[in-house]
C-alpha positions in Angstrom: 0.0 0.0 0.0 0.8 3.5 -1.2 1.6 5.9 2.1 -0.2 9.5 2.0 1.4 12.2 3.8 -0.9 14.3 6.6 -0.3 17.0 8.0 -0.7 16.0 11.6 1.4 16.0 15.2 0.2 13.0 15.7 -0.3 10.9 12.3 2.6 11.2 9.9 1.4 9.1 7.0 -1.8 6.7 6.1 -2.3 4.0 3.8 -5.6 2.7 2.5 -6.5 -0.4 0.4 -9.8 -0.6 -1.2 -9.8 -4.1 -2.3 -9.0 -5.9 1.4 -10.6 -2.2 3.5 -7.5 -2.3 5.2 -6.2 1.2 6.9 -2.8 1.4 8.2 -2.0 4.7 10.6 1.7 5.3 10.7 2.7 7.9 13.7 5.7 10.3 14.8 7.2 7.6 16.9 7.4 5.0 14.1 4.8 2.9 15.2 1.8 1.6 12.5 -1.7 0.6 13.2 -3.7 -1.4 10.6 -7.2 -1.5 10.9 -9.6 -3.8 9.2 -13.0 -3.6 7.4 -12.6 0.3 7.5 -15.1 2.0 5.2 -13.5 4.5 1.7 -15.7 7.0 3.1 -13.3 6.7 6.9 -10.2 6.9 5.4 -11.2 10.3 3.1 -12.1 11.5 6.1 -9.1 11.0 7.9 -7.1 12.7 5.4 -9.3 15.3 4.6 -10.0 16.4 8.4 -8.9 19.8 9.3 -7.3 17.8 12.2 -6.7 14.0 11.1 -5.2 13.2 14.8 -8.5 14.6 16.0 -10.4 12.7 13.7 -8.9 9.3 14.0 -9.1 9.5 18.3 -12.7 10.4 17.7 -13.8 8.3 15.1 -11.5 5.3 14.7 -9.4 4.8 17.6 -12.6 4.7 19.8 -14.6 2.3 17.5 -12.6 0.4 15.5 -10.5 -3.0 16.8 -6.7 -2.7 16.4 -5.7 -5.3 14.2 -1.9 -6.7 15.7 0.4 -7.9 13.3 4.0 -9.3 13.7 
């Protein structure tokens, strides 16, 4: 997946497939979070918010299972 750059002190890049609904958040300390079965319509949002590190606490942190990987 294809990492978009956001203006964020939080986020620094996300990534989005629209085949598997896969969202991967990538932060300032290195660390990625994919998420699973997460809608287009989230992940426009999320790049398009005024505040994406606002928007993803509020709307995907809160609601959406973490998805570890290894």
């Amino acid at each position: 997946m294809e990492r978009t750059q956001i203006k964020s002190r939080l986020i620094t890049a996300v990534a989005y497939d629209l085949r598997s609904a896969r969202l991967e958040i990538e932060f300032h300390d290195g660390k990625v979070e994919p998420y699973t079965d997460i809608p287009e319509q989230v992940y426009r949002n999320l790049i398009s918010a005024d505040s994406p590190g606002s928007y993803y606490r509020h709307h995907i942190r809160e609601s959406r299972p973490y998805v570890r990987t290894r």
